[in-house]
GUMILO-701362 format. One record per residue: residue number from 1; x, y, z of N, C-alpha, C in turn; residue in three letters. Coordinates in pm, whole numbers, plus 32768, in hexadecimal, padded with zeros to 4 digits. Each point is the difference from the previous one (the first is absolute). Layout:
BEGIN
@pos->NUM, n.c1->X, n.c2->Y, n.c3->Z, ca.c1->X, ca.c2->Y, ca.c3->Z, c.c1->X, c.c2->Y, c.c3->Z, code->ALA
...
//
This chain:
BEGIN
@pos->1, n.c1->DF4D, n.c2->D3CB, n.c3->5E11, ca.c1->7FDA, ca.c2->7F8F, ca.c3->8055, c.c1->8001, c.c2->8025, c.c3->8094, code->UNK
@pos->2, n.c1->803C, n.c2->8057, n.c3->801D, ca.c1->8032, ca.c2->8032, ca.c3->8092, c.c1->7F51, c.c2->804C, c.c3->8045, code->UNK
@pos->3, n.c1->7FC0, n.c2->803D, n.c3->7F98, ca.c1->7F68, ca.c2->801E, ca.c3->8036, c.c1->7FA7, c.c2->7F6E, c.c3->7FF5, code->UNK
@pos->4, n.c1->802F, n.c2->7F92, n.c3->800C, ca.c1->7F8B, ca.c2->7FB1, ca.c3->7FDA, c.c1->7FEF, c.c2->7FE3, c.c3->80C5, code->UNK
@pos->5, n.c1->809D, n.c2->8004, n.c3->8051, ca.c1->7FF5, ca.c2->7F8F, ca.c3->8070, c.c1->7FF1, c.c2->8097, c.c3->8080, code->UNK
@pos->6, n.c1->7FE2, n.c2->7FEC, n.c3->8051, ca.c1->7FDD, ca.c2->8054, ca.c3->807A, c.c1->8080, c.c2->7FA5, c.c3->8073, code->UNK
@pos->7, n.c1->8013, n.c2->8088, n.c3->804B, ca.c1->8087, ca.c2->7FBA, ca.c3->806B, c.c1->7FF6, c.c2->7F9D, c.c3->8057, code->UNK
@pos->8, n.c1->8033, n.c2->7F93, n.c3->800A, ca.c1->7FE0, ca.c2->7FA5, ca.c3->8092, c.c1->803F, c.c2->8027, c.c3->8067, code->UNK
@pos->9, n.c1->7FB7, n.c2->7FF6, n.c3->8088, ca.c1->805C, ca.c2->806F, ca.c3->8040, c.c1->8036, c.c2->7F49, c.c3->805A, code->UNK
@pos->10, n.c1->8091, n.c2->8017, n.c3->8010, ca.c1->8050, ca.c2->7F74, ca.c3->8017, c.c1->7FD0, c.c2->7FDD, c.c3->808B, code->UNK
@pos->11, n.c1->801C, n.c2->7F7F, n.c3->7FFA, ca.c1->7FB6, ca.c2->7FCB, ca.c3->809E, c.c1->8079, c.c2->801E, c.c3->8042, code->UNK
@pos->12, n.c1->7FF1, n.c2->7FDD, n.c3->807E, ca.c1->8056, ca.c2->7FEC, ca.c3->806A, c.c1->807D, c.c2->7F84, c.c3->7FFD, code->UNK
@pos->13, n.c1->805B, n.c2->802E, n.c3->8023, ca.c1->808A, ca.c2->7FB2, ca.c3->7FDF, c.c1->803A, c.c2->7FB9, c.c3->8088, code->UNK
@pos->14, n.c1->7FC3, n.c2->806C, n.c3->8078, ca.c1->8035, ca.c2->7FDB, ca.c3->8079, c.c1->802C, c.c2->7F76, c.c3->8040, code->UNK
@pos->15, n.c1->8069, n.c2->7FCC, n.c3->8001, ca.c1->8017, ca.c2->7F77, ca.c3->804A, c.c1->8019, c.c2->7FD2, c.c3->7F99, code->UNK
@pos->16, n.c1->7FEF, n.c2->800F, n.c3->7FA2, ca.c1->8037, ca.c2->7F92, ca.c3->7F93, c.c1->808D, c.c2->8010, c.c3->7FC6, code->UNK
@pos->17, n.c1->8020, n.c2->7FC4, n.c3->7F9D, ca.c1->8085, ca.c2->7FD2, ca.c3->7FC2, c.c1->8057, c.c2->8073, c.c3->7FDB, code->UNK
@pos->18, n.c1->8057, n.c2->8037, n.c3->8005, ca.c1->8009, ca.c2->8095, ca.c3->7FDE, c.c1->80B8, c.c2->7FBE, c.c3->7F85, code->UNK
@pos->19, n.c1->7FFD, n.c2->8068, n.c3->7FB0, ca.c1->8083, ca.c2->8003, ca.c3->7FC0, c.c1->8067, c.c2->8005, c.c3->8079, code->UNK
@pos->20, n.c1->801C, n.c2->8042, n.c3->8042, ca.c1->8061, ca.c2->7FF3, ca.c3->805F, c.c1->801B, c.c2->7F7B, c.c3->8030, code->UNK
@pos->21, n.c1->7FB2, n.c2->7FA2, n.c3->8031, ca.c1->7FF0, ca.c2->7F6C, ca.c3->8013, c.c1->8038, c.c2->7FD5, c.c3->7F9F, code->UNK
@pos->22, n.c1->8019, n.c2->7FD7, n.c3->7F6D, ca.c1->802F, ca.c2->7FD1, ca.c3->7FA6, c.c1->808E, c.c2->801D, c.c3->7FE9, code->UNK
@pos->23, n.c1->8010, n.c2->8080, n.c3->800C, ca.c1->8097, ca.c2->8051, ca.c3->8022, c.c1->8057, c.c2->7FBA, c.c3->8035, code->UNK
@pos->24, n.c1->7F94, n.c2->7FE1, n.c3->8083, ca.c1->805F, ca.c2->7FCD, ca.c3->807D, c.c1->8020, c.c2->7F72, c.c3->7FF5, code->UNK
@pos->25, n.c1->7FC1, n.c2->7FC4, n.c3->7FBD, ca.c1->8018, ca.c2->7F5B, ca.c3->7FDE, c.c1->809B, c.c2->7FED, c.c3->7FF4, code->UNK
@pos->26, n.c1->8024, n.c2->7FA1, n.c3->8020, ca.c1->807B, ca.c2->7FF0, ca.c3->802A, c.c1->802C, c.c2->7FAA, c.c3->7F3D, code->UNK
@pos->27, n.c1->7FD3, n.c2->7FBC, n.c3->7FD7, ca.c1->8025, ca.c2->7F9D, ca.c3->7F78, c.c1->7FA2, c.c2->802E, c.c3->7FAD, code->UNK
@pos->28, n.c1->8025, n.c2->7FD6, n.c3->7F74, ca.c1->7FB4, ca.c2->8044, ca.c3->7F96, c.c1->7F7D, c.c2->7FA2, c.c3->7FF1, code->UNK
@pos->29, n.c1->8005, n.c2->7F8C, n.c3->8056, ca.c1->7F7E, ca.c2->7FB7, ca.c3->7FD4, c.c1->7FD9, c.c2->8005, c.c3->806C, code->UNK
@pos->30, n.c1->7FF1, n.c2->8033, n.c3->808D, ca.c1->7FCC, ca.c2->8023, ca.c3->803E, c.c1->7F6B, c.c2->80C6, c.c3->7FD1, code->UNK
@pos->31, n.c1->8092, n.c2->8020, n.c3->7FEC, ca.c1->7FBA, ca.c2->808F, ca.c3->7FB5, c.c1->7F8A, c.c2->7FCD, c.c3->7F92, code->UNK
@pos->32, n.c1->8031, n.c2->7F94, n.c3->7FA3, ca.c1->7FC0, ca.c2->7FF8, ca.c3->7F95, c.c1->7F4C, c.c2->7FCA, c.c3->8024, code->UNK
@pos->33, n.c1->8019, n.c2->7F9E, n.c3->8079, ca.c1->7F85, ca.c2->7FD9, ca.c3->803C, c.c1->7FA3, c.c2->8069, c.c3->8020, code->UNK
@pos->34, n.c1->803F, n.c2->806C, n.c3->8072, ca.c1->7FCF, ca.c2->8061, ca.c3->800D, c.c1->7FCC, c.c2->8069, c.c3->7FCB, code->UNK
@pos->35, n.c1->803D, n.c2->800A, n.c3->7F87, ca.c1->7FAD, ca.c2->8061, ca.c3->7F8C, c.c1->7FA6, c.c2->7F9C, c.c3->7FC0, code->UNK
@pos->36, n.c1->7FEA, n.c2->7FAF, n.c3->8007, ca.c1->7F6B, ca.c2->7FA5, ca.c3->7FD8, c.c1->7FB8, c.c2->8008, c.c3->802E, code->UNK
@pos->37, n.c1->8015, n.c2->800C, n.c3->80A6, ca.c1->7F96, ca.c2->800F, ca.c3->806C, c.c1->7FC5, c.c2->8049, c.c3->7FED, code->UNK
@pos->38, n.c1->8079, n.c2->8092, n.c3->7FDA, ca.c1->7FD0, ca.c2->80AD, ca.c3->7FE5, c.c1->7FA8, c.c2->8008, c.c3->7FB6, code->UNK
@pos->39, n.c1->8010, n.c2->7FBE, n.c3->7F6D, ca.c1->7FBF, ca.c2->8015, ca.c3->7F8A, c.c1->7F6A, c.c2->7FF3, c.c3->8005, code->UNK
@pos->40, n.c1->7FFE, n.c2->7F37, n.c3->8043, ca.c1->7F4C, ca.c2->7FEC, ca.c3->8056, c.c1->8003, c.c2->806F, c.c3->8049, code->UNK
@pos->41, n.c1->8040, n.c2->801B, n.c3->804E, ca.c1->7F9D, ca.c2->8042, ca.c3->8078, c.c1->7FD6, c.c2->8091, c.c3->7FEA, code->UNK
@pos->42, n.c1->803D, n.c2->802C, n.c3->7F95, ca.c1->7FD4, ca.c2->807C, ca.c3->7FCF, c.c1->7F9E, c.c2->7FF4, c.c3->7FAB, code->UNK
@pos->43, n.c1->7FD8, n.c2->7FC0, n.c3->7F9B, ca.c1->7FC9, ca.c2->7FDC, ca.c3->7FBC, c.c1->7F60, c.c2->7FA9, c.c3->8062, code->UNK
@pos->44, n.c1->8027, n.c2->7FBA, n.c3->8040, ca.c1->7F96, ca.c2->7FC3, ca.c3->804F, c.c1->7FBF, c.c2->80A8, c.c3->8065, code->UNK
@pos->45, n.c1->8052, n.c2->8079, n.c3->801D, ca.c1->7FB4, ca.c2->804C, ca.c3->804F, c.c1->7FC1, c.c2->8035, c.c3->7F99, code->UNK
@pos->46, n.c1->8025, n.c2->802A, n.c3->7F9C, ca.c1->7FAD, ca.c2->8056, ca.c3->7F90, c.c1->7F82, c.c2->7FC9, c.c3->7FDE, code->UNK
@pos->47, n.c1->7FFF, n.c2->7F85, n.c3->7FF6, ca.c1->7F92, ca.c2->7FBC, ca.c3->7FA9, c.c1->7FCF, c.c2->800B, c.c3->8068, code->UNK
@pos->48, n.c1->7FE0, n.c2->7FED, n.c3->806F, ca.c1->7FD7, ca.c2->7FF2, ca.c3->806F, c.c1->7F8D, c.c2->808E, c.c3->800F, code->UNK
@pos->49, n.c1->805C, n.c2->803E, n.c3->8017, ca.c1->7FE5, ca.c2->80AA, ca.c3->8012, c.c1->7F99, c.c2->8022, c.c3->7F62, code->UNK
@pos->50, n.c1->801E, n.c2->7FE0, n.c3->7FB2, ca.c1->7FBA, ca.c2->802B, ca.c3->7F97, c.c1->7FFC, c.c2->7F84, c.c3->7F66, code->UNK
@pos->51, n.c1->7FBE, n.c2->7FBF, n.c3->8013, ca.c1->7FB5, ca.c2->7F80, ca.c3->7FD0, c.c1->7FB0, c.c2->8019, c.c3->7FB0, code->UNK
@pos->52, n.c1->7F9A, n.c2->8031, n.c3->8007, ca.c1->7F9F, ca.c2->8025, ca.c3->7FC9, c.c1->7FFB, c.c2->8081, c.c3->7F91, code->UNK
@pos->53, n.c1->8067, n.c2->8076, n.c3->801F, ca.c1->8013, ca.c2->807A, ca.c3->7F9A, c.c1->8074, c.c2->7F97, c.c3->7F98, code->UNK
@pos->54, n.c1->8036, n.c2->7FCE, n.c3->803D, ca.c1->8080, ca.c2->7FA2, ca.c3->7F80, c.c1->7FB7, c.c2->7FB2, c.c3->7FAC, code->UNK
@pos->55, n.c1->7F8C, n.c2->7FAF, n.c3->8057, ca.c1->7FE4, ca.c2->7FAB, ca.c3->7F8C, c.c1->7F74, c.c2->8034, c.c3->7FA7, code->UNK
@pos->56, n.c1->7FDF, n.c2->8078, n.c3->8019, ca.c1->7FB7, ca.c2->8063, ca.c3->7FA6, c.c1->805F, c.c2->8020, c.c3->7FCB, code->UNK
@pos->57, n.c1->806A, n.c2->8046, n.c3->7FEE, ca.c1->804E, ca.c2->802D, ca.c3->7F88, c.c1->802B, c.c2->7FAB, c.c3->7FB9, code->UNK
@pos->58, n.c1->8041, n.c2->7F7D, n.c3->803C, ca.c1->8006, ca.c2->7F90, ca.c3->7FB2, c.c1->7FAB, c.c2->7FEA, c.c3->7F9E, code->UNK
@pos->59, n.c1->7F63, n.c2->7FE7, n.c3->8037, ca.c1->7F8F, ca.c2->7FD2, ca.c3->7F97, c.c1->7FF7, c.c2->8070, c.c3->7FAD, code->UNK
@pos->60, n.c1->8004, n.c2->808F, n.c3->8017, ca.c1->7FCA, ca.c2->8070, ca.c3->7FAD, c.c1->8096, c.c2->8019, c.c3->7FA3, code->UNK
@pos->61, n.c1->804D, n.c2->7FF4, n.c3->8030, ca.c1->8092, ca.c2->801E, ca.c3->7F93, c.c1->8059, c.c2->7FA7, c.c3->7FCD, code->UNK
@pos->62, n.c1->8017, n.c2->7F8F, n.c3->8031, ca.c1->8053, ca.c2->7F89, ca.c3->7FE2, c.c1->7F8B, c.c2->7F88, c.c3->7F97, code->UNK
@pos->63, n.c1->7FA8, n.c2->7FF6, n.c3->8037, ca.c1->7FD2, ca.c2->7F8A, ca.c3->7FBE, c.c1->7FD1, c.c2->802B, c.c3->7F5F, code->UNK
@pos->64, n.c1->7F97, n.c2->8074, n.c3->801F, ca.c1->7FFB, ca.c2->802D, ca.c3->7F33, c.c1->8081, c.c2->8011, c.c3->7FC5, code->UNK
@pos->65, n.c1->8077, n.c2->8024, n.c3->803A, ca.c1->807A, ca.c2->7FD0, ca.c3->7F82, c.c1->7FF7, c.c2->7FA5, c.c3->7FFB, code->UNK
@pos->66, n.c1->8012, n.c2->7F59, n.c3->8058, ca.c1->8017, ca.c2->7F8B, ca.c3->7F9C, c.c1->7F74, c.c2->7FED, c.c3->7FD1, code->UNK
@pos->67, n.c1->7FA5, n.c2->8028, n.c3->7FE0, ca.c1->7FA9, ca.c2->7FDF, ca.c3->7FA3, c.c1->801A, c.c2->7FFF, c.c3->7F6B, code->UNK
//
């Protein structure tokens, strides 16, 4: 499966939410907020950055299994 996908090369991270920030959270539901943020905002740069190669592999590899 590892020859089907070609590398994404990762967007830019700069200014945004970093693990260290979450570290530093002072309460565990403070931290806990903050790794939510992390999770979108990593997830929101990727799709972002590459949208279009994901949702081709999606359609070409994910959808004929649930058929």
């Amino acid at each position: 499966k590892h020859r089907r996908f070609a590398w994404l090369t990762p967007p830019s991270f700069v200014g945004g939410l970093t693990v260290a920030d979450i570290v530093q959270a002072q309460t565990p539901e403070a931290r806990t907020e903050l790794v939510e943020r992390y999770m979108k905002s990593v997830w929101a740069t990727w799709a972002q950055a590459h949208e279009k190669t994901i949702s081709a592999w999606y359609d070409q590899f994910i959808v004929p299994e649930k058929i």
